[in-house]
RODO-2510 file (C-alpha; in nm, 4 decimals, decimal comma):
residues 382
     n   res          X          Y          Z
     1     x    -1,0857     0,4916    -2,0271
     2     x    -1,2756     0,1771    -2,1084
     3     x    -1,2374    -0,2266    -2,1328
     4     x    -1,3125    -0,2650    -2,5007
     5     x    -1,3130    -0,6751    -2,4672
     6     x    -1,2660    -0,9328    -2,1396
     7     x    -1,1542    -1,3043    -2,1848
     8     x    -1,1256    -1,5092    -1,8765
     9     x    -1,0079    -1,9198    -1,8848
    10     x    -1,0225    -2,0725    -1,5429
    11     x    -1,1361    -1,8208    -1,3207
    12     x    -1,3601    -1,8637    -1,0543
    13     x    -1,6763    -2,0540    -1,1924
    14     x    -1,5867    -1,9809    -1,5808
    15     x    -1,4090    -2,2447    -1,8055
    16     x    -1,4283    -1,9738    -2,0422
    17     x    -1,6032    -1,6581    -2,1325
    18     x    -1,5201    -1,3308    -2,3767
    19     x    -1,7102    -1,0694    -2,3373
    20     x    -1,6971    -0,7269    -2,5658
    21     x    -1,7992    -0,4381    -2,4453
    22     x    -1,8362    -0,0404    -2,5786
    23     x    -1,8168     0,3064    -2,3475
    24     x    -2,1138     0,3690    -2,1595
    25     x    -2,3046     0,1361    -1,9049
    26     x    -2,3591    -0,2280    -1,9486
    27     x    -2,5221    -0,4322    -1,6668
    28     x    -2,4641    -0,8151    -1,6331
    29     x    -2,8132    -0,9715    -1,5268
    30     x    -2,8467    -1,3453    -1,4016
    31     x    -2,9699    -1,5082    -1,0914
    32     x    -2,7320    -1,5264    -0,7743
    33     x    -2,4572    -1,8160    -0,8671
    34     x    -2,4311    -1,7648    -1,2150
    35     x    -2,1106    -1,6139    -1,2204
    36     x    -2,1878    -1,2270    -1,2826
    37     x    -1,9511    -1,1020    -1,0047
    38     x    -1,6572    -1,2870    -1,1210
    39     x    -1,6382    -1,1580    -1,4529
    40     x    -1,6464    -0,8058    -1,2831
    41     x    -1,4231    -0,9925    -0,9958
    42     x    -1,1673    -1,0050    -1,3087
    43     x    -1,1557    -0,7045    -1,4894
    44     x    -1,1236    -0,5187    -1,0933
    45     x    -0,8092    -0,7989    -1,0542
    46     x    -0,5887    -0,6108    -1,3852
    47     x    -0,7049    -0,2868    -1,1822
    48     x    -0,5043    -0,3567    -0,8780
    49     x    -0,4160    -0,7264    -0,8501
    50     x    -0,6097    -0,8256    -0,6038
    51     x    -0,9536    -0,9071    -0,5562
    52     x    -1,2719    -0,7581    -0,3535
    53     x    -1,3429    -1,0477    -0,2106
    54     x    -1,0708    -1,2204    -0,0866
    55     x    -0,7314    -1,1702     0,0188
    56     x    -0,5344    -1,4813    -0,1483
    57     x    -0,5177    -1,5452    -0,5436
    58     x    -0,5809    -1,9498    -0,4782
    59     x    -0,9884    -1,9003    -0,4940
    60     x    -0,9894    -1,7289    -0,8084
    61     x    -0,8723    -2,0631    -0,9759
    62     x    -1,0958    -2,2563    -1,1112
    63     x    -1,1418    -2,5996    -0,9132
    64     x    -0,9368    -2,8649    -1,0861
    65     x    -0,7361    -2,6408    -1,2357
    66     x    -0,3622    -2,5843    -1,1779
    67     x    -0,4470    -2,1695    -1,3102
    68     x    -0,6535    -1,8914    -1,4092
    69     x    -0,5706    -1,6110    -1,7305
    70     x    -0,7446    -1,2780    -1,7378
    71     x    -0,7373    -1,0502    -2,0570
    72     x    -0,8655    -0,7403    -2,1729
    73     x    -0,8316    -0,5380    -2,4607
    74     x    -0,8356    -0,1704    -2,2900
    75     x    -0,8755     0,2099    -2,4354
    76     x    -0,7049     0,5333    -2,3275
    77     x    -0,6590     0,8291    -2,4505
    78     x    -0,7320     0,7020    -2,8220
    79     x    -0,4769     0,4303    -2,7658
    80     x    -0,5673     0,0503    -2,7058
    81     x    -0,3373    -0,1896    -2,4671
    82     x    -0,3881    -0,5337    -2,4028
    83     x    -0,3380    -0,6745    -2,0310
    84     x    -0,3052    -0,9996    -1,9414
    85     x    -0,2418    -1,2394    -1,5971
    86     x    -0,1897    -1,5753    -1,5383
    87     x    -0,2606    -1,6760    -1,1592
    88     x    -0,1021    -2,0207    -1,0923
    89     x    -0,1186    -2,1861    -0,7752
    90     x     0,1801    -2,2060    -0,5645
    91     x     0,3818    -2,0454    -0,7962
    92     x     0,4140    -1,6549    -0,8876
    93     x     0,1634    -1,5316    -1,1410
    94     x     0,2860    -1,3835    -1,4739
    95     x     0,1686    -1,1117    -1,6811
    96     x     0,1827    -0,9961    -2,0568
    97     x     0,1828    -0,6724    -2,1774
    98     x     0,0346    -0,5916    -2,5894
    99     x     0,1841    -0,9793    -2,5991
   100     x     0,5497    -0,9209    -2,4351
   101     x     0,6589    -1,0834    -2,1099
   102     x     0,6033    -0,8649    -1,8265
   103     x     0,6408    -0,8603    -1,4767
   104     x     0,2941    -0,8213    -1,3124
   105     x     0,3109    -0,4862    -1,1301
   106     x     0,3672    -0,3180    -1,4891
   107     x     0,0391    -0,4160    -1,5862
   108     x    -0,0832    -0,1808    -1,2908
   109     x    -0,1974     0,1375    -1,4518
   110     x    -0,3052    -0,0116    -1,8091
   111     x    -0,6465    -0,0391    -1,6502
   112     x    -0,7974     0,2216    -1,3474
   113     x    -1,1217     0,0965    -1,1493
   114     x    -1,3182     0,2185    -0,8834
   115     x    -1,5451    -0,0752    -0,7504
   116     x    -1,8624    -0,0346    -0,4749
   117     x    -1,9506    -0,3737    -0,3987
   118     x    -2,1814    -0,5305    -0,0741
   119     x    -1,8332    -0,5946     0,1079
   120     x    -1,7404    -0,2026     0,1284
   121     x    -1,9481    -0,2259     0,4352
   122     x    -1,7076    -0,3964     0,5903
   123     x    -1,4534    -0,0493     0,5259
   124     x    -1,6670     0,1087     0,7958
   125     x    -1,8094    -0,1654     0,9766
   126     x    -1,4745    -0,3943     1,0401
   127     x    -1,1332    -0,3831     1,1210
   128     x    -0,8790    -0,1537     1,0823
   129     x    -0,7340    -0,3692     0,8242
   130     x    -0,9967    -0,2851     0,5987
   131     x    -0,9704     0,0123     0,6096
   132     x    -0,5925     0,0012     0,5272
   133     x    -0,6290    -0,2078     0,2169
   134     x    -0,8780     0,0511     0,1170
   135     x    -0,6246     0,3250     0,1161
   136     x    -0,3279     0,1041    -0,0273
   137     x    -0,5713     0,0491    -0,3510
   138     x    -0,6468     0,3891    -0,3897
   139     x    -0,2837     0,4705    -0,3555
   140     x    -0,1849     0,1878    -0,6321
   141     x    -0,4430     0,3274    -0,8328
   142     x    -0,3058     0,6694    -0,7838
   143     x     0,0466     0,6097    -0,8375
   144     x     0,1213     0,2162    -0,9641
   145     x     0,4451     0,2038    -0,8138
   146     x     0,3255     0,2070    -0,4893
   147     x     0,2615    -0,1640    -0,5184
   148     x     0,6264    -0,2469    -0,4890
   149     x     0,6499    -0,0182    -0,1870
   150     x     0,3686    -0,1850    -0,0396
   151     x     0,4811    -0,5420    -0,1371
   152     x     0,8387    -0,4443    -0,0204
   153     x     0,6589    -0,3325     0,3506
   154     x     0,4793    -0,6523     0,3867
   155     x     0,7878    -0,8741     0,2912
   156     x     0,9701    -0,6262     0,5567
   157     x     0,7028    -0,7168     0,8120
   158     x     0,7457    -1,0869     0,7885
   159     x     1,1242    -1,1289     0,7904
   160     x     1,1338    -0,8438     1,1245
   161     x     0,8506    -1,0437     1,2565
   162     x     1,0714    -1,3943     1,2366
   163     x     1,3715    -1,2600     1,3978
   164     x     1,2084    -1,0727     1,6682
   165     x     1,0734    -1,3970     1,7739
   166     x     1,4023    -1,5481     1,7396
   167     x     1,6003    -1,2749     1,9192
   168     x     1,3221    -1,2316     2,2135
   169     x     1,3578    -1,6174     2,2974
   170     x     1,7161    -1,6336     2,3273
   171     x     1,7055    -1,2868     2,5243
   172     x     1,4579    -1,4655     2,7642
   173     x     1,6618    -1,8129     2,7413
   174     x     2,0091    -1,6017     2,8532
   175     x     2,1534    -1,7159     2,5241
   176     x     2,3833    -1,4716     2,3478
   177     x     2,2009    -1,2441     2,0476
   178     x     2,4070    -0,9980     1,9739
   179     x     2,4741    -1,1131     1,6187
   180     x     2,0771    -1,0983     1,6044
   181     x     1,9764    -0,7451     1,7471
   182     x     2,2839    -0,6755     1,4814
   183     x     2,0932    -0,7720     1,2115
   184     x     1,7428    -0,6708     1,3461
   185     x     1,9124    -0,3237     1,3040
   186     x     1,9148    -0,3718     0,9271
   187     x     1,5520    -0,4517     0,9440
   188     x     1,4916    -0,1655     1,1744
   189     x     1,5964     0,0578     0,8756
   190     x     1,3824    -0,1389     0,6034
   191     x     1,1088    -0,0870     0,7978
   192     x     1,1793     0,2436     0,8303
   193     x     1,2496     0,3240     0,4472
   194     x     0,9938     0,1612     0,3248
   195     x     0,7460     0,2215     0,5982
   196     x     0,7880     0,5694     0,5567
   197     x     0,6845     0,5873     0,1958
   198     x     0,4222     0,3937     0,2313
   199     x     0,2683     0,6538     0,5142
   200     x     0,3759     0,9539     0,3311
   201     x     0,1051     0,8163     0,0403
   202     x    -0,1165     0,7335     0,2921
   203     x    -0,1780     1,0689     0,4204
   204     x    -0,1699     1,2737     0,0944
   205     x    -0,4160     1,0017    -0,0190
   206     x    -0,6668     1,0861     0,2881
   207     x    -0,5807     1,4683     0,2603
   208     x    -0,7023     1,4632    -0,1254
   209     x    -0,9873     1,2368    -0,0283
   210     x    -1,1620     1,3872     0,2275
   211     x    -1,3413     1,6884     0,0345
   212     x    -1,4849     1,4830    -0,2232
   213     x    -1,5984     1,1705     0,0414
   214     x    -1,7502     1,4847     0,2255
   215     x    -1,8984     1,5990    -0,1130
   216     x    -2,0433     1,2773    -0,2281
   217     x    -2,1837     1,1838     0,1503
   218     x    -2,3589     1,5635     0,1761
   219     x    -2,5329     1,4331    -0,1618
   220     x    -2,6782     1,0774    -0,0542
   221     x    -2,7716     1,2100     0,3132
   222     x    -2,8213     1,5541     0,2924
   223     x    -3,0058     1,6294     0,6083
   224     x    -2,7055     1,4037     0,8198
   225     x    -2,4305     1,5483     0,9907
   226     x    -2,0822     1,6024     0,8012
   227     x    -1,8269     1,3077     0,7073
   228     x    -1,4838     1,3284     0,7992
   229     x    -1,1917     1,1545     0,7608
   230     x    -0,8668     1,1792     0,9613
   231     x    -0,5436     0,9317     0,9226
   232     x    -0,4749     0,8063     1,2790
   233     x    -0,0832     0,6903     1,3065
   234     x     0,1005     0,4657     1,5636
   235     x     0,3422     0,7297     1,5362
   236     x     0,0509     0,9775     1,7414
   237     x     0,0731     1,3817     1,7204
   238     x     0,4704     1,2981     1,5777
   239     x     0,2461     1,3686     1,1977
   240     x    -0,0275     1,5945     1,3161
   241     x     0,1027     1,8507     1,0626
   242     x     0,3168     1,6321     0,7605
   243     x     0,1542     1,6441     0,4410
   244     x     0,3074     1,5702     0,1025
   245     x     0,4890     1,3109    -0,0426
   246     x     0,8220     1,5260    -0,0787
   247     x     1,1645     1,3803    -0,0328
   248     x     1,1949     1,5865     0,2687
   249     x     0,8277     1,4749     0,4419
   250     x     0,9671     1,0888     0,3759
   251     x     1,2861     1,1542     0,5543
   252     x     1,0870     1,3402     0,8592
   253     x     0,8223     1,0373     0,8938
   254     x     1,1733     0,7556     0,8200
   255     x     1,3099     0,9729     1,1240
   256     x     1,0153     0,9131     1,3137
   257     x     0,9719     0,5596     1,2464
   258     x     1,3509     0,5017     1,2864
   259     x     1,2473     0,6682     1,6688
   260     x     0,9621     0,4677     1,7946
   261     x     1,1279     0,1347     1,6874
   262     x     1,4061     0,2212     1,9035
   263     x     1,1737     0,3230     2,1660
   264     x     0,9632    -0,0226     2,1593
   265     x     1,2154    -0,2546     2,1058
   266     x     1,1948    -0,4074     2,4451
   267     x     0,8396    -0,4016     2,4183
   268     x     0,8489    -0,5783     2,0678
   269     x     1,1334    -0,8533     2,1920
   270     x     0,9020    -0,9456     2,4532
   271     x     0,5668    -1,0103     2,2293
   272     x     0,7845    -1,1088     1,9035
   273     x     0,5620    -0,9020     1,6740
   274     x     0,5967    -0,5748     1,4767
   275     x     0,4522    -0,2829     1,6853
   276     x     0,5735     0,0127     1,4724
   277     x     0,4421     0,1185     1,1357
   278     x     0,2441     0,1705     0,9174
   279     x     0,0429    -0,2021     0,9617
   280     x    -0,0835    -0,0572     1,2950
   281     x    -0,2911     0,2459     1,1446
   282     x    -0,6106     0,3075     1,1263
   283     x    -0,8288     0,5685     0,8869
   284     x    -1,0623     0,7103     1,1163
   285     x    -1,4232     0,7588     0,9520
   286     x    -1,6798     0,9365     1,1272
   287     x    -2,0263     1,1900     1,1261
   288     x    -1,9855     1,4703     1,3095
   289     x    -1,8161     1,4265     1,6138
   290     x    -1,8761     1,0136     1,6127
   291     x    -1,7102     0,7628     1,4663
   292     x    -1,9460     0,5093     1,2066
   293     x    -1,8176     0,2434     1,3610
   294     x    -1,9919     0,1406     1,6271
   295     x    -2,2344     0,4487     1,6284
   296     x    -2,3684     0,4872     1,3024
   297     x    -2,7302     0,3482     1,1547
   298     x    -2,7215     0,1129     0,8851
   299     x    -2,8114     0,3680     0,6167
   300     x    -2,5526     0,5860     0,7208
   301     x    -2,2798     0,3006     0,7435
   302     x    -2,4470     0,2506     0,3107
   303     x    -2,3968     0,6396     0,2924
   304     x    -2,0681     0,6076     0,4455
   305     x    -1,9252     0,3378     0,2090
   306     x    -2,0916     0,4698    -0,0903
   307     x    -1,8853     0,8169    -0,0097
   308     x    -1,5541     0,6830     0,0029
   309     x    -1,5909     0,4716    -0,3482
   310     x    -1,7898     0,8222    -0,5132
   311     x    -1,5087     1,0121    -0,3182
   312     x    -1,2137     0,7897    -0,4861
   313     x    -1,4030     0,8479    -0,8312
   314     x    -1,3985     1,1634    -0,7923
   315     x    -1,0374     1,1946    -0,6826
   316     x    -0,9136     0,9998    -0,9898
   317     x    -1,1332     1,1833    -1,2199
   318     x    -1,0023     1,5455    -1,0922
   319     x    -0,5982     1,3644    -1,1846
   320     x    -0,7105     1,2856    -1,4706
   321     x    -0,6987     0,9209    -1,4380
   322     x    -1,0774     0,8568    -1,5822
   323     x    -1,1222     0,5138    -1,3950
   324     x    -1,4097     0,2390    -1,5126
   325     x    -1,6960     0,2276    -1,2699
   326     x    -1,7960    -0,0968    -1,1352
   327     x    -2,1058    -0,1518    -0,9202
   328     x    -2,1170    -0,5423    -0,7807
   329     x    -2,4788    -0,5753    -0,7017
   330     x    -2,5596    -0,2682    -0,5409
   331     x    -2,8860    -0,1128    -0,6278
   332     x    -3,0890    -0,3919    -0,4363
   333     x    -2,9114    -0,2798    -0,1466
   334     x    -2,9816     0,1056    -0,1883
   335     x    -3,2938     0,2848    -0,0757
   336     x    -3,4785     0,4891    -0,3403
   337     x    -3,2221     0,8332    -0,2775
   338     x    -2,9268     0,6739    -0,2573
   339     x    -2,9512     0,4404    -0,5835
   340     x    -3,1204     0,7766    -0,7783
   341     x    -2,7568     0,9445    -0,6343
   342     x    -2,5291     0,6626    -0,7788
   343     x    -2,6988     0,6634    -1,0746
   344     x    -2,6680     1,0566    -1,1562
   345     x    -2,2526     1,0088    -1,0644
   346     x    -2,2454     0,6633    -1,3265
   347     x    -2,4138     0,8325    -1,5864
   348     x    -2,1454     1,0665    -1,6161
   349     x    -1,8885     0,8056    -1,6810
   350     x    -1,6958     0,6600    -1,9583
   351     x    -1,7689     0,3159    -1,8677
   352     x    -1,9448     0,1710    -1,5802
   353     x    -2,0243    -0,2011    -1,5434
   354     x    -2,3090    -0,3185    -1,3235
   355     x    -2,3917    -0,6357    -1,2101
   356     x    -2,7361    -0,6952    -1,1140
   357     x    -3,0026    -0,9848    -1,0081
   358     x    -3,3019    -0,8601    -1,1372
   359     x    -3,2554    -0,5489    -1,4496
   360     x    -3,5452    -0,3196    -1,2986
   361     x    -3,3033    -0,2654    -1,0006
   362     x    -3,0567    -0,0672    -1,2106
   363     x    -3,2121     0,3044    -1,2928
   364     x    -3,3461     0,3983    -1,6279
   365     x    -3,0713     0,7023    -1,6505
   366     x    -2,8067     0,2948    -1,6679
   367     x    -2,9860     0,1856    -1,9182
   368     x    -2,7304     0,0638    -2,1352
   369     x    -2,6236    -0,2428    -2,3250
   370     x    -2,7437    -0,5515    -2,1108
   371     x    -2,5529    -0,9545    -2,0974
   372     x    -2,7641    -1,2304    -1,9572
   373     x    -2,5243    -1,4386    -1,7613
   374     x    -2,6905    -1,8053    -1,6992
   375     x    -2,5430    -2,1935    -1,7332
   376     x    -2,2081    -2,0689    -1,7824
   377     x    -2,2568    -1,8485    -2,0791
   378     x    -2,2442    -1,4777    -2,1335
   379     x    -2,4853    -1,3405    -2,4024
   380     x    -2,5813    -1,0063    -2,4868
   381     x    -2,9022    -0,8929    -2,5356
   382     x    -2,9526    -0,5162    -2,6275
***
């Protein structure tokens, strides 16, 4: 798989730019500000419909403008599709797909990524919500419908969140609620439904991670400890043993959700917020018997990051999903070993896209086509 051509109006600090691009490595060189990352920024938005930098579609709109289109022109499997998104503010975006109306969650699939940017420290580093959004964009690059499952959990979230709030004040005022915890029932099972399928993914996801994020971290620190991985659930020991995304393993974790929400419900009436599910997980990373978090050095938090986007490669690779590598100005972060072991993995892929401040920081072995970036313009040069 590779992005044969890239057009962006609007987006980010670009009025305009198309960019063409063959298989093999192509680097994107200009000083910081330019605008490198955003053209990356776009192509890693078709991916998975969100960005790696923030979590709201309003920055990626140009200032002064009411929206922001991304296109590209990709190749798989011999066969050429064309993507494309409008972002408008306030209003939902819209999508085309080889020039037909589309709704935007088709478009998820036309184009696989894996992206290793400075942020990914933060997947190690910060809260547990980054390391869930991690694992939902593996699992929507895995399996694309997963988005609506995910989307559906959120809007779940929100609406359960409102009328537990609701319901909890009137229990505390003496009021009557029983039409509420009526309909909080309802919720109680969306949660549940779509909760469940969302954690079933989840796991399978870390399960077929873990051996190649152990692989790829034995390779960049060989003399450190092991890296593990292990899904930790507010459901506890209750999925110590599920694995699988089987009809039957949904129903058993659906059951178990459908268990602790009856079990907390006094509990969640009192604080008015969701404290079942899936949005209360965590992905436990650690070497050896500590967690990174907290305990590891800051080459082994790089190592550690690095892994899990090599690991997720290597995943997608092994389904036969041959994803485009982007690296977001990475190299000048790396010490000497650890760029030498990205570069051996990018070499090896269909496409990879680098952005970069300075070109000596990407290795000779990515020495591919190169695009200037500077005063707005996009213009290649080998």
């Amino acid at each position: 798989m590779y992005v044969r051509h890239l057009s962006v109006a609007d987006f980010r600090s670009w009025v305009r730019a198309d960019v063409s691009f063959e298989p093999g490595p192509a680097t994107f060189v200009g000083a910081n500000g330019q605008g490198k990352t955003n053209l990356i920024e776009a192509i890693g938005y078709l991916a998975t419909l969100s960005s790696h930098r923030v979590t709201s579609d309003a920055p990626l709109i140009r200032s002064g403008t009411e929206r922001a289109v991304v296109r590209a022109a990709v190749v798989a499997d011999g066969r050429e599709l064309r993507a494309e998104i409008e972002i408008t503010a306030g209003k939902a975006n819209r999508a085309r797909l080889n020039g037909a109306p589309s709704r935007p969650r088709d478009v998820l699939g036309v184009l696989r990524s894996v992206l290793f940017a400075p942020e990914d420290l933060a997947i190690v580093r910060g809260d547990p919500s980054e390391r869930r959004r991690f694992l939902d964009e593996l699992l929507v690059v895995r399996s694309p419908r997963l988005a609506a499952v995910r989307s559906d959990y959120e809007r779940t979230l929100k609406q359960r969140a409102a009328l537990l709030k609701s319901a909890g004040a009137a229990r505390r005022g003496g009021g009557g609620r029983g039409g509420e915890l009526a309909t909080l029932d309802v919720w109680d099972g969306h949660l549940a439904t779509h909760g469940a399928q969302l954690l079933a993914a989840r796991l399978d996801a870390v399960a077929a991670l873990a051996p190649y994020a152990s692989a790829a971290y034995a390779q960049v620190a060989p003399s450190s400890a092991p890296l593990r991985l292990r899904y930790v659930s507010s459901l506890g020991a209750e999925l110590a043993d599920v694995t699988g995304t089987s009809a039957s393993t949904v129903a058993l974790i659906e059951s178990a959700l459908l268990a602790e929400v009856a079990r907390m419900r006094g509990a969640e009436l009192e604080r008015g917020v969701n404290l079942v599910g899936p949005h209360r997980d965590d992905l436990e990373i650690g070497i050896g018997e500590l967690p990174v978090r907290g305990y590891a050095s800051h080459g082994e938090s790089w190592s550690s990051a690095l892994a899990l986007r090599l690991g997720s490669y290597e995943l997608l690779r092994h389904e036969g999903a041959e994803p485009v590598l982007i690296l977001d100005d990475v190299f000048a972060e790396l010490d000497t070993p650890r760029r030498e072991q990205l570069a051996v993995v990018a070499s090896s892929a269909e496409q990879v896209l680098i952005t970069a401040a300075v070109a000596s920081d990407v290795p000779e072995k990515l020495q591919g086509a190169r695009y200037d970036v500077h005063d707005g313009e996009v213009r290649r040069v080998c």
